[in-house]
N, C-alpha and C positions, 0 to 999 in steps of 0.2 A: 419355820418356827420350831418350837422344840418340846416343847414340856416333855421331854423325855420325848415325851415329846418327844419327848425327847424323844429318837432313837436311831438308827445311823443303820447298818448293818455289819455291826463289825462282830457283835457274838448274842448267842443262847439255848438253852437247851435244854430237856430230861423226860424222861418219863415212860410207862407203857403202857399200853392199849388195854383199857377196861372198860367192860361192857359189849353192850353190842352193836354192831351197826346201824347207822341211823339212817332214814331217807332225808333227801331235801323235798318234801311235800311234793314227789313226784314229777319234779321240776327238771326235764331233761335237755332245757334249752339251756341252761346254764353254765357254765365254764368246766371244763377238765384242768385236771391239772397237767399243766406241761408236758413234754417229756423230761427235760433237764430238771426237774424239780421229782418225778414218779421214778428216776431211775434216780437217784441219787439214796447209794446204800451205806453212805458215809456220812456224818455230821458234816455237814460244811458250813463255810460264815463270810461275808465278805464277798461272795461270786457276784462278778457280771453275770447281767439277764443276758443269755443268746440272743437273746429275741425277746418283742414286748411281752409283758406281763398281763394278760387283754383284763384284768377285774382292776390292775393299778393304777390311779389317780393322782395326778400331779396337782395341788391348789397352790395358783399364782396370784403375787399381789404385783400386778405390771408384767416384769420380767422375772419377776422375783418367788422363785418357789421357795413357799414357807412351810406349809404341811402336805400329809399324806390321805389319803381317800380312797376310796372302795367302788367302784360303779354296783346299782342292785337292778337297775335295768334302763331304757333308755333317755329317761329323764328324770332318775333318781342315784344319790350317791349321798355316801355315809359316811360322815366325818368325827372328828374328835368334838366336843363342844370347847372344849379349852384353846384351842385355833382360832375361836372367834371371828371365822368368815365370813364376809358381807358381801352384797349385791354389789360389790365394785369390784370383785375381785372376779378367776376366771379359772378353769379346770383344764387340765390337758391330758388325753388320754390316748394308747393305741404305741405309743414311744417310747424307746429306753432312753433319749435324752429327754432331760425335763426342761430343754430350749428352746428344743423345736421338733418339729415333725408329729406327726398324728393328728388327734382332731381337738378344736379349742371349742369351748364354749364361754356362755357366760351365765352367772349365778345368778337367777332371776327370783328366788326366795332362798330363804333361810327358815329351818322347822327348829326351835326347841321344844322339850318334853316338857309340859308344863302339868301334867299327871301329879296329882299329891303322891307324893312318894317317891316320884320319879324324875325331878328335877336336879338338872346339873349343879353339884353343891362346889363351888371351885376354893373351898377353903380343903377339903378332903378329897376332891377329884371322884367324888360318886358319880354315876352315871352320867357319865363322858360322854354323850354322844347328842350328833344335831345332823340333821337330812336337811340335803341342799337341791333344790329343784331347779334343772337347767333349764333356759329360756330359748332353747330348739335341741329336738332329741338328738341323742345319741345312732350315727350310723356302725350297728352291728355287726361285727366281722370278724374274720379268726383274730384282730389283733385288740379286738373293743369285745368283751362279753361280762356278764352280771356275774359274780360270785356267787353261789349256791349260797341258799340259808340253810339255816340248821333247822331240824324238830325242833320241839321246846323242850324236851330233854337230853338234847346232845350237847356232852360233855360236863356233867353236871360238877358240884363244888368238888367231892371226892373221887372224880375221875382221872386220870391222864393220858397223855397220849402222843406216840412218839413223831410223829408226821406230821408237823406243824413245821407252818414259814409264814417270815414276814419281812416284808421290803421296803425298796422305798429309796432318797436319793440322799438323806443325813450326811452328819459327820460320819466318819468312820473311826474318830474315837472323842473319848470327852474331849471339848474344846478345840477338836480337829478339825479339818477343814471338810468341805460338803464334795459330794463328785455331782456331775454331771451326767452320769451314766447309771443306769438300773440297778442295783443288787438286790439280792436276794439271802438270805441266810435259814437254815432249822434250826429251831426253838421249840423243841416239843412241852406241851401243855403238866404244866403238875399242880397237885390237889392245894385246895386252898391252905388248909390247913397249914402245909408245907412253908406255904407263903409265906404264914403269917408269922412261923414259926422266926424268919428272918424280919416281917415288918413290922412286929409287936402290934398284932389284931390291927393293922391298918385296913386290910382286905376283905372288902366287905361281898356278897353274895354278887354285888353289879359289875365283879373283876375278876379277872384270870392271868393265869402266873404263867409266864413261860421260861426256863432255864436250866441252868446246868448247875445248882446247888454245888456249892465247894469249889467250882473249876470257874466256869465262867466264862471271857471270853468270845462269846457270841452273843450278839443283842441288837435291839434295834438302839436310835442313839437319835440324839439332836437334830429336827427337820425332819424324822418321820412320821411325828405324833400325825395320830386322825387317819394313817394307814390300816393298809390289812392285817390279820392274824386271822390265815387259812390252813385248816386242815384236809389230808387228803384221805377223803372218803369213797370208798372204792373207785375210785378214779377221779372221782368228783370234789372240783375247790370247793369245800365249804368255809365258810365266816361266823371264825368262831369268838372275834372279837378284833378291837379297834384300838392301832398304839395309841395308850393314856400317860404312864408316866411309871418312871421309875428313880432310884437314886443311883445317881452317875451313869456310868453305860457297861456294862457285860461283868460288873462286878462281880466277885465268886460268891457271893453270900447274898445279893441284893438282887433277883428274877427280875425282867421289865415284867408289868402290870398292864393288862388290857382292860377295856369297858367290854363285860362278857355280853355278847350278841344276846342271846336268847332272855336275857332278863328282862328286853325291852322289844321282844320279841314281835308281840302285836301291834303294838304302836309303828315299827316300822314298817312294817307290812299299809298300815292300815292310810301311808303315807306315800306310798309306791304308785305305780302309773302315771299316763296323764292325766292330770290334775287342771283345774284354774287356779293360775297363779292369786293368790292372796298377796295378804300385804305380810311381811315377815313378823316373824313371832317375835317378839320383844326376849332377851337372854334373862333367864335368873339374875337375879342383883347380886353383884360381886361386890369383895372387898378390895382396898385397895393394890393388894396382890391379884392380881388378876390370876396367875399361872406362878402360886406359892414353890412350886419345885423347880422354878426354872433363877427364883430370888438366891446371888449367891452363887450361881451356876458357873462364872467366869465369862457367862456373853451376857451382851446387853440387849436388855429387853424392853420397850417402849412401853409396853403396858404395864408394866411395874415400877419403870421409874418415876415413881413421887414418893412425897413425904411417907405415908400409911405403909407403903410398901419399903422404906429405908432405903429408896431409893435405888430397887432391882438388887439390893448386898450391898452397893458399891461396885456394881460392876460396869457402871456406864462412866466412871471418874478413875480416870489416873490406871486406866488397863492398858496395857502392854502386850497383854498376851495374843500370842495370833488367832487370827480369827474371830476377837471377842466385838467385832460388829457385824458380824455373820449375818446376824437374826433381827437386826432393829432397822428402818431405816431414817431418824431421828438422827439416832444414839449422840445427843446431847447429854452433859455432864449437867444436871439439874441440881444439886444436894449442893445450898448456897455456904454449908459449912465444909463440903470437900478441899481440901489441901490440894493446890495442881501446883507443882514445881514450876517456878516464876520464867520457864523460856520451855514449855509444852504446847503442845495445841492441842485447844479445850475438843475442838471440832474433829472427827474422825482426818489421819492423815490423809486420804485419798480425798475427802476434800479439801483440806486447806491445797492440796497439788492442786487440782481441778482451778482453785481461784488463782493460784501464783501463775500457772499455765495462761490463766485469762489475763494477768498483770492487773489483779484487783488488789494487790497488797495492801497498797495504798489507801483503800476504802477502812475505814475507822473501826466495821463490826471485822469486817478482816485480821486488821490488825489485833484485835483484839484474841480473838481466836486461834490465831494462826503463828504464834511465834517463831519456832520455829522452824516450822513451813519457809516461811516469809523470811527468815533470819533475821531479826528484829530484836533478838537478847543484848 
């Protein structure tokens, strides 16, 4: 998935270190940061992980990796809410491919913040975040460990701070294609203000900016929303927020936007361990946009395509561009006033191949769909 979801690794970055150092509530079982990420005296964007990422979280729907995730310990993990993952879906952890290898779970609840005040608003993307309780713990090891939390005052609105990363397995640019393989990029944290300065008072206290104001270039990107955004504190990953959404990817004026950890700080906490599985929390009531920053985007996105939402932009009718079924696995042309050029197929091409391959041509909704695929003009 993406809402900036979107976010990829291909650029972001700024800022410096104010204030003082914070603990992780004296939490030393928690992750380090790497060494490939602690010695790194350079901005960099775009890097292959050497090696797993041990707090990074892959969420699979099948084979199919949509967003990003956080491990907080061995049968808790932190995601975006705007990913909208369900008990059918599954986590992969411990791996730089998001294919194979390391360890899989499955998603046995779903937590939204149902707090006044603190419910995910998905018309403005407020408080992004939903805990996913796996249905057998996590095996702990150098390549599986919890991301340090933060104090409740680390990294406040007018803070910044230059040691900040986030990952994940996105596009690596708008509308580009997704890898298979881990990266990682820095994106150091800068003041809200700053933010806003670029998102006209979008940014509200539940989010934090990370970029390279004016340059750009580095960012998270499509398929990593609901990932990490960790800072390295004296040695230690802390989670200082959760990819939510930005406009486009590594833009020089537009910072990607995280759900800032410590806003919802008790709550997640109070959500941690093992637990008895309940029955899942029901999500905030959405409008027909489900994931408004992804409407428009140039992929097509299944929970946006209908009417309310115009139909994801128009991005699931008459697209061309590569990659623009990346994200949905639908991606039917529903918008009964869309214009399709009289010899296209309405159906992603890789399916209509899939039925010509089966020599279903012949079949009526084939035909229909499939022009030509089928050569049938």
């Amino acid at each position: 998935m993406k809402i900036f979801i979107i976010f990829s690794l291909f650029g972001l970055a700024l800022g410096q270190i104010h204030g003082q150092p914070r603990q992780q509530n004296g939490d030393t079982s928690c992750a380090d940061m790497p060494t490939f990420m602690k010695d790194t005296d350079r901005i960099v964007g775009g890097e292959d992980a050497p090696s797993p990422i041990p707090w990074q979280v892959a969420v699979l729907s099948g084979s199919f990796q949509f967003c990003g995730a956080t491990v907080l310990d061995a049968y808790t993990i932190l995601c975006a809410a705007h990913c909208q993952p369900s008990t059918s879906n599954s986590i992969r952890v411990g791996s730089k491919n998001k294919k194979n290898g390391g360890q899989v779970r499955s998603i046995a609840q779903v937590i939204y913040n149902n707090e006044p005040g603190f419910q995910y608003n998905a018309g403005t993307l407020n408080n992004d975040f939903v805990i996913l309780k796996l249905s057998d713990p996590l095996e702990l090891n150098d390549n599986v460990k919890a991301a340090c939390l933060p104090s409740s005052d680390y990294l406040g609105v007018t803070s910044t701070e230059e040691r900040c990363f986030t990952s994940g397995w996105g596009t690596l640019s708008a509308g580009g294609s997704s890898t298979n393989v881990l990266k990682f990029v820095r994106v150091p944290a800068i003041t809200n203000a700053q933010c806003n300065n670029d998102y006209g008072d979008q940014i509200t206290d539940a989010m934090i900016c990370a970029g390279y104001p004016g340059v750009g270039g580095k960012d998270a990107c499509q398929g990593d929303s609901g990932g990490p955004f960790v800072c390295n504190d004296d040695g230690k990953a802390v989670l200082a927020g959760v990819v939510s959404w930005g406009k486009g990817c590594a833009l020089p004026y537009y910072p990607g936007v995280y759900a800032r950890t410590t806003h919802v700080l008790d709550w997640i906490k109070s959500k941690m361990g093992e637990t008895n599985i309940i029955s899942t929390t029901a999500p905030p009531p959405t409008s027909g946009c489900v994931a408004p920053n992804w409407k428009g985007d140039g992929w097509c996105d299944d929970q946006n395509n209908n009417e309310e939402c115009e139909y994801d932009g128009g991005d699931c009718c008459n697209n061309n561009a590569a990659g623009w079924n990346n994200y949905c696995e639908v991606c039917e042309c529903n918008d009964p006033n869309a214009v399709t050029p009289e010899c296209a197929d309405k159906w992603p091409s890789t399916k209509c191949q899939r039925k010509k391959n089966k020599q279903k041509c012949g079949k009526w909704k084939v035909k229909k769909n499939c022009k030509e695929t089928c050569e049938l003009c």
